[in-house]
Each structure stands twice: as structure tokens, then as C-alpha cells.
C-alpha positions as CSV (number, residue, x, y, z in Angstrom):
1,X,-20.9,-26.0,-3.1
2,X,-17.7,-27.5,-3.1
3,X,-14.7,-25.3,-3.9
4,X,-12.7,-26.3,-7.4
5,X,-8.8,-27.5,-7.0
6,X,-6.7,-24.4,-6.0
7,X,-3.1,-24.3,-5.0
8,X,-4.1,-21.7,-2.8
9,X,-6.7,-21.5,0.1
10,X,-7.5,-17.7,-0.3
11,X,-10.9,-16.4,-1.2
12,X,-12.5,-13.4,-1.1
13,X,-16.2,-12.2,-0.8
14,X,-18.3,-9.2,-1.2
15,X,-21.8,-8.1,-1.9
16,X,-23.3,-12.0,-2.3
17,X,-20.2,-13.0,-4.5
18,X,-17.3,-15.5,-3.6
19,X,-14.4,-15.1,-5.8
20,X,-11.2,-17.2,-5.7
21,X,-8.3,-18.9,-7.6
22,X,-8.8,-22.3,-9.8
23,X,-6.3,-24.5,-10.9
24,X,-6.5,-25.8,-14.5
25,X,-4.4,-27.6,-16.8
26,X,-4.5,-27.5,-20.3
27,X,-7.6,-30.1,-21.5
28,X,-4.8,-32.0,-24.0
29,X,-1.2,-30.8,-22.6
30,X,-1.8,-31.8,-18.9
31,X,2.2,-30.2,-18.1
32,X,0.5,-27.0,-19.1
33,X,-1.3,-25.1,-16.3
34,X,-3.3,-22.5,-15.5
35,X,-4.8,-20.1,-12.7
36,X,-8.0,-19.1,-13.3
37,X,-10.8,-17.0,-11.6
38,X,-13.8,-18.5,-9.9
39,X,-17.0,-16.3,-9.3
40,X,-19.7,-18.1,-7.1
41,X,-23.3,-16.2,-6.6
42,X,-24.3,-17.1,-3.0
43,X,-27.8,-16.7,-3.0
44,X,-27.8,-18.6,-6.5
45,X,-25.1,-21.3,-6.1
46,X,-24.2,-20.6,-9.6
47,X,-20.5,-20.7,-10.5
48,X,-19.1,-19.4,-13.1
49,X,-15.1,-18.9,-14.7
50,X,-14.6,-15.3,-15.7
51,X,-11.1,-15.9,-16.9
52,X,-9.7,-18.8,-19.1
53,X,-6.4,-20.0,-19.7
54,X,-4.9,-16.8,-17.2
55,X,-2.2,-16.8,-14.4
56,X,-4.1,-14.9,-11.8
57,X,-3.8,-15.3,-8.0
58,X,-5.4,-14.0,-4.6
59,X,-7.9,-12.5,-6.5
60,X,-10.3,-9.5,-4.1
61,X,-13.6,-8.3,-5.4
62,X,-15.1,-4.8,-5.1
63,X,-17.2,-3.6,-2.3
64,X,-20.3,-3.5,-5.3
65,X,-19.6,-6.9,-6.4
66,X,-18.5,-5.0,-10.3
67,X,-14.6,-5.4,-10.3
68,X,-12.2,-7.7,-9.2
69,X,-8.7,-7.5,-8.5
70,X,-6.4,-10.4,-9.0
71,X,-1.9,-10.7,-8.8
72,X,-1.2,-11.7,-12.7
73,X,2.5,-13.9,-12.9
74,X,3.2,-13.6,-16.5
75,X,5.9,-17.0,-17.3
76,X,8.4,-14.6,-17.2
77,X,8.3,-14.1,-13.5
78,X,7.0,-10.3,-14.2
79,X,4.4,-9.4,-11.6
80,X,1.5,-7.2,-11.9
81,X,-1.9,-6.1,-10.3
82,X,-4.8,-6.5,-13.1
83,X,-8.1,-5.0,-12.6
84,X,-10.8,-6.8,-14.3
85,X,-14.8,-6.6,-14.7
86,X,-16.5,-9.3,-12.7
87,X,-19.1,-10.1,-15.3
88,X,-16.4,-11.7,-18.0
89,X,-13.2,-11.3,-16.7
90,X,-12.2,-8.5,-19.2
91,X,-8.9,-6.9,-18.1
92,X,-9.3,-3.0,-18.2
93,X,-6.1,-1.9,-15.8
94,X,-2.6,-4.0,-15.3
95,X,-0.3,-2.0,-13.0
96,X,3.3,-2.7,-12.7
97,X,6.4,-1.1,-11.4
98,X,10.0,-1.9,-12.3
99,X,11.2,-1.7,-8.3
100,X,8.4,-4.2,-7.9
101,X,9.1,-8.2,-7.8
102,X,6.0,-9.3,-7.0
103,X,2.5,-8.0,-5.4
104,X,0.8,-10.2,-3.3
105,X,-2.5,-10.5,-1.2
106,X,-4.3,-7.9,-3.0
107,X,-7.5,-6.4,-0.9
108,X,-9.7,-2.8,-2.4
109,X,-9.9,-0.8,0.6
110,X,-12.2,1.3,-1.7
111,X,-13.2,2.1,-5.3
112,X,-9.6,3.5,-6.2
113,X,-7.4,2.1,-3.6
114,X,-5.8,-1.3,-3.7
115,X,-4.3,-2.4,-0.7
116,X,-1.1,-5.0,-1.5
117,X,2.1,-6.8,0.1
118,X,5.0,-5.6,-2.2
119,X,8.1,-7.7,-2.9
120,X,10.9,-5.4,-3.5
121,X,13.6,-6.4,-6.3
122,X,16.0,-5.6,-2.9
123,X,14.1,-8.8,-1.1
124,X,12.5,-6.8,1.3
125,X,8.7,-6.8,1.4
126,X,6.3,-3.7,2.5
127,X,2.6,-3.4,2.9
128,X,1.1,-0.4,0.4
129,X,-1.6,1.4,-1.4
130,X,-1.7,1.0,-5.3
131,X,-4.1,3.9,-6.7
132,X,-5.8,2.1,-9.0
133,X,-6.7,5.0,-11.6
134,X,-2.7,6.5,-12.0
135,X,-0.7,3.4,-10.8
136,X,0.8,4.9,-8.5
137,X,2.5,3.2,-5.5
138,X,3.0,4.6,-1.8
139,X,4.0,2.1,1.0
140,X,2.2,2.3,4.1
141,X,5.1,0.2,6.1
142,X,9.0,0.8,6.2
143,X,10.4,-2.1,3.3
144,X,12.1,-4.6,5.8
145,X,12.7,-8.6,5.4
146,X,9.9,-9.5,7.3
147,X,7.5,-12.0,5.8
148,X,4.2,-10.5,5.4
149,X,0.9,-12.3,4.5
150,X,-2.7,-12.3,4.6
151,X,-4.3,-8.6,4.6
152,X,-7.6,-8.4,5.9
153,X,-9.6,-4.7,6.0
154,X,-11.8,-4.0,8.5
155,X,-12.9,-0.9,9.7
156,X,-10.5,1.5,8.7
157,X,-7.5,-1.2,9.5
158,X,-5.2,-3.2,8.1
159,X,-4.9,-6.6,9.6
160,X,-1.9,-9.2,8.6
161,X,0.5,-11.8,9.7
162,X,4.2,-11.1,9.5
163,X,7.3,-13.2,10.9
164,X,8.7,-12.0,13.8
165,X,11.1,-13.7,16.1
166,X,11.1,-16.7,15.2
167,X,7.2,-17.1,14.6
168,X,4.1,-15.5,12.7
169,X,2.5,-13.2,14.6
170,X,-0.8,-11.1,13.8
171,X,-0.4,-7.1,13.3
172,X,-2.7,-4.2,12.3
173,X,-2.0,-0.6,10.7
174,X,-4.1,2.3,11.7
175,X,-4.9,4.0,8.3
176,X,-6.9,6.5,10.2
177,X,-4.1,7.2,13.0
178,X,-1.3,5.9,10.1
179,X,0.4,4.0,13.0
């Protein structure tokens, strides 16, 4: 299956889903748009929208295919993390924090951990763990202005790019050795 129009190349799969990010405008307004959230069933080929009319972005599904987490940009620039249930897109958690600008690159590293690029209101951006149950935020790299992008978990490690020296350059974090 083809992918729909997105403005962003991410995806995400897990447990025989394919979620990503759609691009929609309004069916009469075209000036208005709209982000909304794909969910494709591999063995299927069925697609279906869970969300409609939404602002969501980078979205990650759950290890058991039941929850997806997606960036929400509210037209006021406010960014959040919303948790949602992959069936129908129903929201059932939005975390936010004031010292936050924007999250970014959302990935569960489990059931209750969210794993996130965090744009400081100070401009400097740090890789950390969201606990999805109290909201709480704890970074897992030192806030610096380095540009950091595209998490990837594997096997107990955190893999992204980040500028450095003049170019992008591929990094990991150790959760297990925290280094």
C-alpha cells in the first residue's frame, strides 16, 4: 500500500501495525489543515484513520499494538505528548510541562515509559523519559544546543542523530550502563 501525503517521513511499527502521520486539509476550507493518524494492519492491508481533524505528529505505537503515542501542537504553539487507544484514536493521557517547548520523536521504551527529544523554553534540547502514568519528566542527556533527531530503541539502547561539528552524526545511550 501506498503511504497517504505526510509532511513528515516518520513511521512507526509494532506487533503487525504501521502507524504514522497524514496530512489533511479541511474537505471545504482547503487553508485549513490537519495532521491526522494513520493505522495500517500489515497482514490485512487495511487502513484505517483513528483521529480526525487532530494536530498530531511522530506518532509510536505500543509494543502490544493497544496504544499509541503521538506529539499534539495545539495552534497555540503549546506542545504536548497524548496517549491514545489505537482502536479509535480516543485520547486518555496528554502530558505537558511548562519548561517544556516542544516534545519531539516520541518512542515507548515500555508500557509506562516514553522516550522523547525535549525542547527546552531556554533553546536547548535533551533526550528524556516521560512516565506515562504521573507525567513526570527526567532527562537522560545534559540540555545542550545540540540538534537531536530520530530516536530508535533497540535492545536496551537509545539510538539518535545529533549535530556535531558541523555535521549529523549517529549516537547511542546505554540505559542499562546510563552512559
Amino acid at each position: 500500500r501506498l503511504r497517504d501525503i505526510s509532511i513528515e517521513e516518520q513511521y512507526s511499527s509494532s506487533n503487525g501495525k504501521i502507524v504514522y502521520a497524514a496530512y489533511e486539509s479541511h474537505p471545504r476550507w482547503r487553508w485549513v489543515s490537519y495532521n491526522v493518524i494513520k493505522l495500517l494492519d500489515v497482514a490485512t492491508g487495511q487502513q484505517r484513520t483513528i483521529t480526525h481533524q487532530s494536530r498530531y505528529f511522530s506518532p509510536d505505537i505500543s509494543a502490544d499494538g493497544k496504544t499509541v503515542v503521538a506529539k499534539n501542537v495545539a495552534l497555540n504553539g503549546r506542545s504536548a505528548l497524548t496517549l491514545m487507544s489505537a482502536d479509535d484514536g480516543t485520547p486518555f493521557r496528554s502530558i505537558f510541562n511548562d519548561s517544556v517547548a516542544y516534545f519531539s520523536n516520541p518512542k515507548f521504551l515500555n508500557d509506562s515509559t516514553v522516550i522523547t527529544v525535549l525542547r527546552n523554553k531556554d533553546a536547548t534540547t535533551a533526550i528524556a523519559a516521560v512516565d506515562v502514568l504521573s507525567g513526570g519528566i527526567k532527562n537522560i542527556t545534559p540540555p545542550s544546543s545540540t540538534v537531536i533527531g530520530n530516536i530508535t530503541i533497540n535492545n536496551g539502547k537509545i539510538y539518535f542523530t545529533a549535530s556535531q561539528h558541523l555535521k549529523d552524526e549517529l549516537f547511542y545511550y546505554d540505559l542499562a550502563q546510563q552512559q
